[in-house]
C-alpha positions as a printed Julia matrix, in Angstrom:
65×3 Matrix{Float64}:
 -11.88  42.43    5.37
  -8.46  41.34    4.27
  -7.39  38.5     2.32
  -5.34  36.12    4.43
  -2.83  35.77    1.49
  -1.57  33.53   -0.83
  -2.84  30.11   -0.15
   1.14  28.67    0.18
   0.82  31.2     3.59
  -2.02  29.91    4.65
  -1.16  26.05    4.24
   2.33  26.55    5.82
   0.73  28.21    8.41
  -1.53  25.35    8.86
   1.11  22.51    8.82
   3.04  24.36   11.69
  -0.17  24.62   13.48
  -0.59  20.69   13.24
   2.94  19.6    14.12
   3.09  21.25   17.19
  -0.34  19.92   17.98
   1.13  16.64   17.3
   4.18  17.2    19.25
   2.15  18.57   22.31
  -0.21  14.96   22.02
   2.92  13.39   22.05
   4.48  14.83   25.43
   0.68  14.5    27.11
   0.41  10.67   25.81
   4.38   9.79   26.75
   4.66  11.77   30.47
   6.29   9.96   32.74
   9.36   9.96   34.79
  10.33   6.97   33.64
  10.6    7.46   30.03
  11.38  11.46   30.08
  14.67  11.26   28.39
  13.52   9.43   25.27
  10.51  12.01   25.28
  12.95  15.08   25.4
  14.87  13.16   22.61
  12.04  12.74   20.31
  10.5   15.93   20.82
  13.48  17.59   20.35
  13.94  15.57   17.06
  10.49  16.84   15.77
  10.66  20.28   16.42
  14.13  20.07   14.8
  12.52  18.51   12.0
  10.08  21.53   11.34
  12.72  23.93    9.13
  12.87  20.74    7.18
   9.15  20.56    6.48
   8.18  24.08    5.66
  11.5   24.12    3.29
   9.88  21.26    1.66
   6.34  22.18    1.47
   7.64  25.93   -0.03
   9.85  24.38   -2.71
   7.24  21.95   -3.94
   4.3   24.73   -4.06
   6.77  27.63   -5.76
   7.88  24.21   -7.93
   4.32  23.91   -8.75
   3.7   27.26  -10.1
């Protein structure tokens, strides 16, 4: 069996998992006709968002070591 590899992998890996979890809760909880475009507008936000948050999570664990 093969290591996964370095833990920084693994948590990024983890964090993209969870945001897109969190953006797919969000379009299931907000559906509605009514309110698409501001559902389109925030997803659209938090997905653009993601580069953002892996950048940050890399530079503060390779900061850390």
């Amino acid at each position: 069996m093969h290591a996964l590899g370095p833990p920084w992998v693994l948590a990024g890996v983890v964090v993209a998992l969870a945001y897109f979890v969190l953006v797919g809760y969000l379009a299931k909880t907000l559906r509605s006709t009514r309110r698409l475009p501001v559902v389109i507008t925030a997803i659209t936000g938090l997905v653009g968002a993601l580069p953002a948050i892996l950048y940050a999570l890399y530079y503060a664990l390779t900061a850390a070591s």
